[in-house]
C-alpha positions, 0 to 999 in steps of 0.5 A, a space after each residue: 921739817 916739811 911733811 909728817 905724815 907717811 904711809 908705811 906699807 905693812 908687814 906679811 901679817 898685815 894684809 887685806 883680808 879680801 884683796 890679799 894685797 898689804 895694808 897701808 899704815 898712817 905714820 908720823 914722823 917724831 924726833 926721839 930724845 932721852 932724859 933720866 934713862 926714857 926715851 921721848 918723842 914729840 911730833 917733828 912737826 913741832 920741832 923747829 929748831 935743835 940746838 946746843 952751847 948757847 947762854 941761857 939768861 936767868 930770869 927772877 920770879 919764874 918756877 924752878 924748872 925755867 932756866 931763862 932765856 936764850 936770844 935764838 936769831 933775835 928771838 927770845 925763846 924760855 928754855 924749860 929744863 925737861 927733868 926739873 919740869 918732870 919732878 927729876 935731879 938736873 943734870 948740867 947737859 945742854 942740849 935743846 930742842 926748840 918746839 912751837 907750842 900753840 905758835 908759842 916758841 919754848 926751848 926744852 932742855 934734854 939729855 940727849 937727842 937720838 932719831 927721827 923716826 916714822 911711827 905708826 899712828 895705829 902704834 900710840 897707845 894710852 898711858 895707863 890712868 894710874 901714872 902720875 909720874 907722866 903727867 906730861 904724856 899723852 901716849 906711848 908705844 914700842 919704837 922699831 929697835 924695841 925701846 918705849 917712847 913716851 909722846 911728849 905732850 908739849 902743850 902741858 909743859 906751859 900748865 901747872 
């Protein structure tokens, strides 16, 4: 996954004031991924790897929400499964998605993957300080198709 940033032109209602010509939009590009009917994204920069049907071996002594772990070509990755990490039912789907976190590999277990799509930055807003059930949610916005993503923030997966 080579280069995130791109830059979108705007819209007719998104034009220079002075110059009449359309304004440029900073994007980043995020893969977008369901679990428990929301829609997720984490930036495709992070995204290393997407993978299915692979054996995960169980690991003792470590919180419910790690599956173990899986050997991904001779690299051993945890595998943390997104509903139980987000107080979630489990649900026996595998699909992953392999992210770097801090240089860190960690396997994240979700529903389903959707899309990749560009994202304004302008368009990631806040979540609302009230929302404990998105404790690992750094912002969210409005995709294209007109469904709500919530940025993943990976790093807090890794923090109780």
């Amino acid at each position: 996954m080579q280069q995130t940033e791109e830059v979108l032109f705007a819209t007719e209602d998104q034009v220079d004031e002075y110059t009449g010509q359309p304004t440029e939009i900073q994007a980043e590009k995020y893969l977008i991924f369901s679990s428990d009917g929301l829609m997720y994204g984490i930036k495709a920069e992070q995204v290393k790897d997407i993978i299915t049907d692979y054996s995960i071996t169980y690991l003792p002594q470590v919180p419910s929400y790690v599956k173990g772990v899986i050997n991904l070509r001779g690299q051993i990755i945890p595998i943390i499964d997104i509903r139980l990490r987000l107080g979630k039912m489990p649900q026996d789907n595998f699909c992953g998605i392999v992210v770097d976190v801090d240089g860190n590999m960690v396997g994240i277990l979700v529903d389903m993957v959707e899309q990749m799509v560009d994202v304004p930055l302008d368009s990631i807003l806040p979540v609302p300080t009230n929302s404990t059930s998105q404790a690992m949610v750094s912002g969210m916005c409005t995709l294209p198709d007109g469904n709500t993503m919530l940025e993943l923030d990976c790093e807090l997966l890794l923090h109780d």
